[in-house]
C-alpha positions in Angstrom: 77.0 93.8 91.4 74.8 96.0 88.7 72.2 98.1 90.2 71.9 94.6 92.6 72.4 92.3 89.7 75.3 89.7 90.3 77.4 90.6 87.2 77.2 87.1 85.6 73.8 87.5 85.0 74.2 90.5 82.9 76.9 90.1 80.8 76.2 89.6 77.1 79.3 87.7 76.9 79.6 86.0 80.4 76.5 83.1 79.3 79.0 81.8 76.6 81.9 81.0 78.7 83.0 78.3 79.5 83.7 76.3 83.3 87.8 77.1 82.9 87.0 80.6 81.4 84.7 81.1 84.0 87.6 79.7 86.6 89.7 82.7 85.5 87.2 84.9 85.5 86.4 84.7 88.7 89.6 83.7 90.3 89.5 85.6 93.9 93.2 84.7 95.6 95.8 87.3 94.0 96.9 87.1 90.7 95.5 85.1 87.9 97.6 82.9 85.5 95.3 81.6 81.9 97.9 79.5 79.8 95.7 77.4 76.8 96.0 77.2 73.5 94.8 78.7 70.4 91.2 79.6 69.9 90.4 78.9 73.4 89.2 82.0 74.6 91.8 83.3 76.8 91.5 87.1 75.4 87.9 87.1 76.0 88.5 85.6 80.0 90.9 88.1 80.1 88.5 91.0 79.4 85.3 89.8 81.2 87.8 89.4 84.2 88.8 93.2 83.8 85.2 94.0 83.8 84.4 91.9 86.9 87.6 93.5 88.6 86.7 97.2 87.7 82.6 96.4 87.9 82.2 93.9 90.5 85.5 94.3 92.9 85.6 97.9 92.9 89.6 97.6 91.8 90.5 100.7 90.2 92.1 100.0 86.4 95.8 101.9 87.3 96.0 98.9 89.5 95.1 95.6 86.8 98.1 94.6 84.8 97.3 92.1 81.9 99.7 90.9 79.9 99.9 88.7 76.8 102.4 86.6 74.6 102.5 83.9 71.9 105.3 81.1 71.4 104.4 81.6 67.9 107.4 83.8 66.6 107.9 82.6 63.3 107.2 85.9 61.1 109.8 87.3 63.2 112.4 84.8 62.0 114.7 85.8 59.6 116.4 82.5 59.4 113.5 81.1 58.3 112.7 83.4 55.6 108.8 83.9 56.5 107.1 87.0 56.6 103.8 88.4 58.7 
């Protein structure tokens, strides 16, 4: 809640989420697990769920852990010969 305002409903970003980002968003059960691909939007879930957390839940931020990884290793290859 803002000043009696769900959240959702004031969120510049929260009206362009999708259904699944929304999912994670609001996941409520313990710890939240957002595996897609690419250009999906799982950074900005990720955030808006920090906000709702923090805003919303009242969870103080020393107690969120996020964390993040890609598959996508190849520039630190040097088999392959690519570069960043």
């Amino acid at each position: 809640m803002c000043n009696g305002v769900p959240r959702e409903m004031t969120s510049t970003k929260m009206s362009g989420l999708t259904n699944e980002q929304r999912k994670a968003v609001f996941h409520s059960k313990g710890a939240a697990c957002v595996m897609a691909g690419a250009g999906t939007g799982k950074t900005t879930a990720l955030v808006e769920r920090i906000f709702f957390l923090v805003d919303d839940q009242q969870i103080e931020p020393k107690r969120i852990i996020v964390t993040t990884f890609t598959r996508n290793m190849n520039h630190l290859n040097p088999i392959k010969g690519t570069t960043p």
